[in-house]
C-alpha positions in Angstrom: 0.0 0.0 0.0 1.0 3.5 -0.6 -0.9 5.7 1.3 -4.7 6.9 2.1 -6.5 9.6 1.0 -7.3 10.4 5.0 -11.1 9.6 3.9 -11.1 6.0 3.7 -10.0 5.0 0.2 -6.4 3.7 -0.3 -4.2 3.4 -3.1 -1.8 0.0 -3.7 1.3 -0.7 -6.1 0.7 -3.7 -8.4 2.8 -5.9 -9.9 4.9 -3.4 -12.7 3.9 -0.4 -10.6 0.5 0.2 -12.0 -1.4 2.5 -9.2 -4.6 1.5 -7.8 -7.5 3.2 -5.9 -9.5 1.2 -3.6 -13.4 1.9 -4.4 -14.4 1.3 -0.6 -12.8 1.7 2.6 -12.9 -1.9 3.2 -9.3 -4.3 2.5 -11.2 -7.6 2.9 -12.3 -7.8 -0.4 -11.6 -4.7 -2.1 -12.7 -3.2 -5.6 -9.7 -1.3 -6.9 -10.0 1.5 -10.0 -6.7 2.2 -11.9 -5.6 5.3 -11.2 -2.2 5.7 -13.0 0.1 3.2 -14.9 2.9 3.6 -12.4 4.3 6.2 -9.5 5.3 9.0 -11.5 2.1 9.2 -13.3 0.9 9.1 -9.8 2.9 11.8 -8.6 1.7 14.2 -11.3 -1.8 14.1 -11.2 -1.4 14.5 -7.4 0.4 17.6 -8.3 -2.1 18.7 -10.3 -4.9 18.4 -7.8 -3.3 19.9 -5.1 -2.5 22.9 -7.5 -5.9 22.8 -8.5 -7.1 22.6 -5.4 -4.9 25.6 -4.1 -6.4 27.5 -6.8 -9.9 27.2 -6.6 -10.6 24.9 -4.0 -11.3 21.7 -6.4 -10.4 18.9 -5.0 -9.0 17.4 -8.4 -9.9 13.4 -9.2 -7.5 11.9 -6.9 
């Protein structure tokens, strides 16, 4: 696992670094969204939303 969100959801490394969002805050069986194809794709969209969240208050899709 990488980290949370701080609201529940949580976001795992696969195999070949593809970045995962869990849908739910539940682990015991979760449903996971692909989110970026690895962690410096990740990186910049989280950029992105905290600049865009800075901006305007938009919270950004991550």
């Amino acid at each position: 696992m990488i980290g949370s969100n701080g609201g529940g959801l949580s976001y795992v490394a696969g195999p070949g670094g593809v970045i995962h969002r869990t849908r739910t805050a539940s682990l015991d069986e979760p449903e996971l969204d692909r989110v970026a194809d690895d962690l410096r794709q990740f990186l910049e969209l989280l950029e992105r939303s905290l600049n865009r969240f800075v901006a305007n208050g938009e919270p950004g899709c991550l």
